[in-house]
Gaussian input, Z-matrix of N, CA and C with variables (Angstrom, degrees):
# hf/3-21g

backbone

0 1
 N
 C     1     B1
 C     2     B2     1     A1
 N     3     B3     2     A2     1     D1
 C     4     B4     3     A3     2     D2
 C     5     B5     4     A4     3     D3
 N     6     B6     5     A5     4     D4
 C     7     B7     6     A6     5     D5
 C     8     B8     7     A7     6     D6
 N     9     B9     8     A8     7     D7
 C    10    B10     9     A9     8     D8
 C    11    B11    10    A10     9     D9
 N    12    B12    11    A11    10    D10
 C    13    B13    12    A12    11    D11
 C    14    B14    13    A13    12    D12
 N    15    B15    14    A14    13    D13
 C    16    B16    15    A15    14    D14
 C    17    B17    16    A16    15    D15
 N    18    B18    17    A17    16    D16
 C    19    B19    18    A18    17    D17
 C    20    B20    19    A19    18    D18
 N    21    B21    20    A20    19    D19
 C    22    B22    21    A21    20    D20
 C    23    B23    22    A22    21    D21
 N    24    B24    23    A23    22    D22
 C    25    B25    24    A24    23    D23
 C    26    B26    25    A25    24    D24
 N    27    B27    26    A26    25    D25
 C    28    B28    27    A27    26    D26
 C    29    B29    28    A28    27    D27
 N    30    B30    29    A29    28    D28
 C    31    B31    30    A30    29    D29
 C    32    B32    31    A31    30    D30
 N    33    B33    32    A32    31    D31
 C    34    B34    33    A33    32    D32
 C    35    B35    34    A34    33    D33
 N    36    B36    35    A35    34    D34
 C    37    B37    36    A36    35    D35
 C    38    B38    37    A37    36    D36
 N    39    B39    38    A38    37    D37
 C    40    B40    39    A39    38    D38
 C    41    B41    40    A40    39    D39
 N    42    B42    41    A41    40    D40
 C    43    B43    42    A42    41    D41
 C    44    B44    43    A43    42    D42
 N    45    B45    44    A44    43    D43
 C    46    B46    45    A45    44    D44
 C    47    B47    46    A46    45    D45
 N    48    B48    47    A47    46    D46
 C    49    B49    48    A48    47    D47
 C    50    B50    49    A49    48    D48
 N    51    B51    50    A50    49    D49
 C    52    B52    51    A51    50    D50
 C    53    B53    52    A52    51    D51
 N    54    B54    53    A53    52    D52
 C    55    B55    54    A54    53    D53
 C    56    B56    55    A55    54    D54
 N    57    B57    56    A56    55    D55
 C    58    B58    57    A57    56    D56
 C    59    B59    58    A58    57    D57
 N    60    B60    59    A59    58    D58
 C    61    B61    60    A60    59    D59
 C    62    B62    61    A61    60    D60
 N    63    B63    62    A62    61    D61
 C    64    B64    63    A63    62    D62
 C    65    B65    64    A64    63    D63
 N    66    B66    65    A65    64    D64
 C    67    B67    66    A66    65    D65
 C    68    B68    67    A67    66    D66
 N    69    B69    68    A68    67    D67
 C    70    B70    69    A69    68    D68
 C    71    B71    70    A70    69    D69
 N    72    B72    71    A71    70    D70
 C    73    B73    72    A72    71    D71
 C    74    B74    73    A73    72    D72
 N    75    B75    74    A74    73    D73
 C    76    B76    75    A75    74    D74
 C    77    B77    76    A76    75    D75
 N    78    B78    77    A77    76    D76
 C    79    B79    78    A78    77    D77
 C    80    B80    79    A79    78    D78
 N    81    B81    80    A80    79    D79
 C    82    B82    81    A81    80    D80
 C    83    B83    82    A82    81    D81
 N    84    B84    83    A83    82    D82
 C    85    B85    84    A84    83    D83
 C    86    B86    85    A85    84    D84
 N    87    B87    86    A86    85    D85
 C    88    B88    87    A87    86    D86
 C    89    B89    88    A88    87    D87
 N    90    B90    89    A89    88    D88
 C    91    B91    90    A90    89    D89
 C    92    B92    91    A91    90    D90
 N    93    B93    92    A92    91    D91
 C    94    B94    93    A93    92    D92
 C    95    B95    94    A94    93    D93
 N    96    B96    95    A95    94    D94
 C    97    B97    96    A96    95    D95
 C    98    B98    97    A97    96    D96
 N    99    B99    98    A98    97    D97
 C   100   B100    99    A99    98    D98
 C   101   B101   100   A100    99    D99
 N   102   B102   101   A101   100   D100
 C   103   B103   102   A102   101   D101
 C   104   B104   103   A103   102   D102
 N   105   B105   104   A104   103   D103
 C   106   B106   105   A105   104   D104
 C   107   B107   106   A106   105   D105
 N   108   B108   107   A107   106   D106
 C   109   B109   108   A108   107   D107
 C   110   B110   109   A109   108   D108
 N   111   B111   110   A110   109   D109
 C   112   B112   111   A111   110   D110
 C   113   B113   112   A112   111   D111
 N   114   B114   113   A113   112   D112
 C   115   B115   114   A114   113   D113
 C   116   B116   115   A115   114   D114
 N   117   B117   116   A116   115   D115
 C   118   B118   117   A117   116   D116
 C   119   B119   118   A118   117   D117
 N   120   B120   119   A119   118   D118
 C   121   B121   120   A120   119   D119
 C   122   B122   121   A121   120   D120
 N   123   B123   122   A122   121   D121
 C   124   B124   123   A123   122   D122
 C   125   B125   124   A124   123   D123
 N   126   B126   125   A125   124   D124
 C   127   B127   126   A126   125   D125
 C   128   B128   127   A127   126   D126
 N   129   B129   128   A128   127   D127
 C   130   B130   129   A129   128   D128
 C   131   B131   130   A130   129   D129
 N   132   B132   131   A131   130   D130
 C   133   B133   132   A132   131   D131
 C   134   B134   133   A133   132   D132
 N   135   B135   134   A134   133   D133
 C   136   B136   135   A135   134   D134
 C   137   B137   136   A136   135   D135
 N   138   B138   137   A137   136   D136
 C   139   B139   138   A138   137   D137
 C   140   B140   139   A139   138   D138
 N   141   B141   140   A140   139   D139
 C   142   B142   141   A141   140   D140
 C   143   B143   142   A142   141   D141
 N   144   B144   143   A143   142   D142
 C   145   B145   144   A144   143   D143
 C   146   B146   145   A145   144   D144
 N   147   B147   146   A146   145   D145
 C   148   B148   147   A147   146   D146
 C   149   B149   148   A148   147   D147
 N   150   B150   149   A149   148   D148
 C   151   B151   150   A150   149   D149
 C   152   B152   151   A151   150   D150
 N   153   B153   152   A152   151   D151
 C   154   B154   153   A153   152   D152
 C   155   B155   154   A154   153   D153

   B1=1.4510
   B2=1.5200
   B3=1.1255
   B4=1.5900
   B5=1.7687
   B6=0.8924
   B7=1.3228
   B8=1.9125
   B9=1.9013
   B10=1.4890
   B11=1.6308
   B12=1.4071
   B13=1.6272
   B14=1.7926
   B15=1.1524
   B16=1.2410
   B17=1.8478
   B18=0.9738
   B19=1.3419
   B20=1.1368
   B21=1.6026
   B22=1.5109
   B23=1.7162
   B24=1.1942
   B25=1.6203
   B26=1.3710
   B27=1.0475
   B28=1.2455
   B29=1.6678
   B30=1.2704
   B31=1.8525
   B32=1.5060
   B33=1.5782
   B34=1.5223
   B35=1.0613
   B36=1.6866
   B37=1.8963
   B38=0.8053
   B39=1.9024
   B40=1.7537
   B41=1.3274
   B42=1.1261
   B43=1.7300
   B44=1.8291
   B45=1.1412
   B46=1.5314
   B47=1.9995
   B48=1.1760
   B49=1.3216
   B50=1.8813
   B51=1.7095
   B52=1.0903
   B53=1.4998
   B54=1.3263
   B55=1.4543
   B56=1.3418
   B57=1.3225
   B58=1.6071
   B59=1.6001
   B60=1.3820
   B61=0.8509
   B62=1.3014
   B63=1.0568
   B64=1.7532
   B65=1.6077
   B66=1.8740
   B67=0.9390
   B68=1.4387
   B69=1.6159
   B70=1.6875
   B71=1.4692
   B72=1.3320
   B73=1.2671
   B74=1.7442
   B75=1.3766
   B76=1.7057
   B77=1.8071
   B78=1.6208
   B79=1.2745
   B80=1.7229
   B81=1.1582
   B82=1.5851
   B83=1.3409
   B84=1.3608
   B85=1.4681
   B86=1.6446
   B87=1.2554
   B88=1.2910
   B89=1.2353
   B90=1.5231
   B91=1.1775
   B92=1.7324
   B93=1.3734
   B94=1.3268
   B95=1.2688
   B96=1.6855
   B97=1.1319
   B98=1.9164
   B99=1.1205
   B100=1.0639
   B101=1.4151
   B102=1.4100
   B103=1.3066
   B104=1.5578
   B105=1.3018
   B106=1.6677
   B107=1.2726
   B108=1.6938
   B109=0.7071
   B110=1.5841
   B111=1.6153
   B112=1.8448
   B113=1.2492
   B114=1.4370
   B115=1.3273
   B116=1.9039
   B117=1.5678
   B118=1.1780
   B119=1.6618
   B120=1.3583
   B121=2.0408
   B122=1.4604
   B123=1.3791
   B124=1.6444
   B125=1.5847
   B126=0.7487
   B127=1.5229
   B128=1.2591
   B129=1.2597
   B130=2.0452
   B131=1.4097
   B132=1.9169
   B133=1.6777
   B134=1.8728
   B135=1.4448
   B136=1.5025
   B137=1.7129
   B138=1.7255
   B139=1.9778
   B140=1.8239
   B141=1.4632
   B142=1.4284
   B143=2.0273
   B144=1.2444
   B145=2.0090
   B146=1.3748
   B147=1.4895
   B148=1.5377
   B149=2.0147
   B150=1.4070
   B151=1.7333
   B152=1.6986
   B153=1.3975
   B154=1.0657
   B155=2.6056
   A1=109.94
   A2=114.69
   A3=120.18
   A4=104.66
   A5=148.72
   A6=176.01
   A7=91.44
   A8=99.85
   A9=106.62
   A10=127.03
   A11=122.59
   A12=113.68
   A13=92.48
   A14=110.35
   A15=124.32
   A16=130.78
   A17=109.10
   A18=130.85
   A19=134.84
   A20=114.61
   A21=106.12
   A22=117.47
   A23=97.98
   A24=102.05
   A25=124.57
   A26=125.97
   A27=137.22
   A28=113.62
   A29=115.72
   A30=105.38
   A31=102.47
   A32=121.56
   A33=104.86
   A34=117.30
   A35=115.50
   A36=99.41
   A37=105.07
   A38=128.56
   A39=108.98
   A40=94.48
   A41=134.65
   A42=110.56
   A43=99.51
   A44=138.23
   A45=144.53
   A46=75.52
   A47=113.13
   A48=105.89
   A49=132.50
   A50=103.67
   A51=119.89
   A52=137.70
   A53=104.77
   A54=100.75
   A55=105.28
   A56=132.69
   A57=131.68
   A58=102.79
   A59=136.02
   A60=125.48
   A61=115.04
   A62=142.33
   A63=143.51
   A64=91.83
   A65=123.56
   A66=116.57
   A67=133.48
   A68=96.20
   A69=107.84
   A70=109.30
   A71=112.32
   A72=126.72
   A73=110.30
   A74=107.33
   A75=136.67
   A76=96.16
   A77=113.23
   A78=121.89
   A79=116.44
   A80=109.38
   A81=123.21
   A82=96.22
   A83=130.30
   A84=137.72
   A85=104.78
   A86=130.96
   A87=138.26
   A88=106.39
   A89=138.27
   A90=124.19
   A91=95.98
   A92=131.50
   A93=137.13
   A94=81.26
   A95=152.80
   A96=131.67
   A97=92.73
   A98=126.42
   A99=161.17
   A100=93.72
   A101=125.97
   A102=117.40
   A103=120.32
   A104=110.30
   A105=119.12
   A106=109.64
   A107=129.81
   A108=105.22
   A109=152.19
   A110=102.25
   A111=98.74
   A112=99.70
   A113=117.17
   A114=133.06
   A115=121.29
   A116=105.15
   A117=116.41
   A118=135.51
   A119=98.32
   A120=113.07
   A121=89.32
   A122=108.93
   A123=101.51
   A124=122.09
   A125=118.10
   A126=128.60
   A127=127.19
   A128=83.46
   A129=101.31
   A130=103.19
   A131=116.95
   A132=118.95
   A133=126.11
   A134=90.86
   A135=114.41
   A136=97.34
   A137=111.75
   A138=115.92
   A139=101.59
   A140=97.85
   A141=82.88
   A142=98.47
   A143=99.98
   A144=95.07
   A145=77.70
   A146=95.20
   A147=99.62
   A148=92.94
   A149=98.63
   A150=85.42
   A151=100.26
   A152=101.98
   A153=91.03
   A154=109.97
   D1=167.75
   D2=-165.24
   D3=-125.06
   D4=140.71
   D5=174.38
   D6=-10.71
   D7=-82.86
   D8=159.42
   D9=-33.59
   D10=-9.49
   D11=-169.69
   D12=-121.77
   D13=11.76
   D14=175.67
   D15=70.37
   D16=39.85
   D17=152.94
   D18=-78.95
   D19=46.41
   D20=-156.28
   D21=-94.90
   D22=-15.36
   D23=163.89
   D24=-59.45
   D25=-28.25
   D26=171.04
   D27=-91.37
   D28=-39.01
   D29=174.66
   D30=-64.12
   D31=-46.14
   D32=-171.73
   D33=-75.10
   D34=2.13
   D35=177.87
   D36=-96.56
   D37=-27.83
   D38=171.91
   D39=-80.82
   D40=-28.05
   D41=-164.35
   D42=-70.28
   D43=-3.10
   D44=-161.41
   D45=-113.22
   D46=-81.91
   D47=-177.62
   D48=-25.78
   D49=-44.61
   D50=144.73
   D51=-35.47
   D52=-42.04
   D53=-177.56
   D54=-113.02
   D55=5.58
   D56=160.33
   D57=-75.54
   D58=-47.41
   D59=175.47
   D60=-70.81
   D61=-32.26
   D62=177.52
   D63=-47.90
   D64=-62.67
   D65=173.32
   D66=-26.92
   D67=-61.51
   D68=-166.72
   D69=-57.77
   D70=-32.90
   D71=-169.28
   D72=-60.74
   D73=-57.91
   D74=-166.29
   D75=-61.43
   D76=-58.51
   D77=164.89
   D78=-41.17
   D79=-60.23
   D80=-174.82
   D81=-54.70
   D82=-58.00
   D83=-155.33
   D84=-73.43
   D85=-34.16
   D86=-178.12
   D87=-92.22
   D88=-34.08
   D89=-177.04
   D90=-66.43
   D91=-62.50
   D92=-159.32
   D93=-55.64
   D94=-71.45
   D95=-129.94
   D96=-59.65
   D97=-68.47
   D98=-168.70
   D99=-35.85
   D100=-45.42
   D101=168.44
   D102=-86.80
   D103=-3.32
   D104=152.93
   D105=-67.42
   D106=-66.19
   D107=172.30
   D108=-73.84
   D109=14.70
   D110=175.49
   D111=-83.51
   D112=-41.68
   D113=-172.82
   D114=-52.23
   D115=-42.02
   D116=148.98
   D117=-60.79
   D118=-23.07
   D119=176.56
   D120=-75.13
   D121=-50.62
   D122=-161.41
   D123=-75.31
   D124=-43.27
   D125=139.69
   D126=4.59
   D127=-74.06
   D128=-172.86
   D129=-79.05
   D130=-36.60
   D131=176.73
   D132=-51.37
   D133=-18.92
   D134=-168.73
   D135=-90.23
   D136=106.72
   D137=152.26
   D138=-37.49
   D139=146.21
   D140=165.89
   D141=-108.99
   D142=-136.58
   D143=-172.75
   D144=-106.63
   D145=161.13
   D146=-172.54
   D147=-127.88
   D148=146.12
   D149=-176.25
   D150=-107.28
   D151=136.48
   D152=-170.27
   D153=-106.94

């Protein structure tokens, strides 16, 4: 059944379920970028050995 045919206890817990995970996801995805990018600053901040 659909929201309109009156099932609404159940549309708002996945539709609530739905958007906790959109969250977790958006959070998860930006923290890692974010630790790509320190990881990439540091990287490049570091001489490497040079052969001479």
């Amino acid at each position: 059944m659909s929201a309109r045919n009156g099932d609404k206890s159940r549309f708002n817990r996945e539709r609530k379920q739905k958007i906790a995970r959109r969250q977790r996801t958006r959070e998860l995805l930006k923290r890692e970028a974010a630790e790509r990018k320190s990881e990439d600053g540091s990287a490049h901040a570091k001489p490497g050995p040079v052969s001479a």
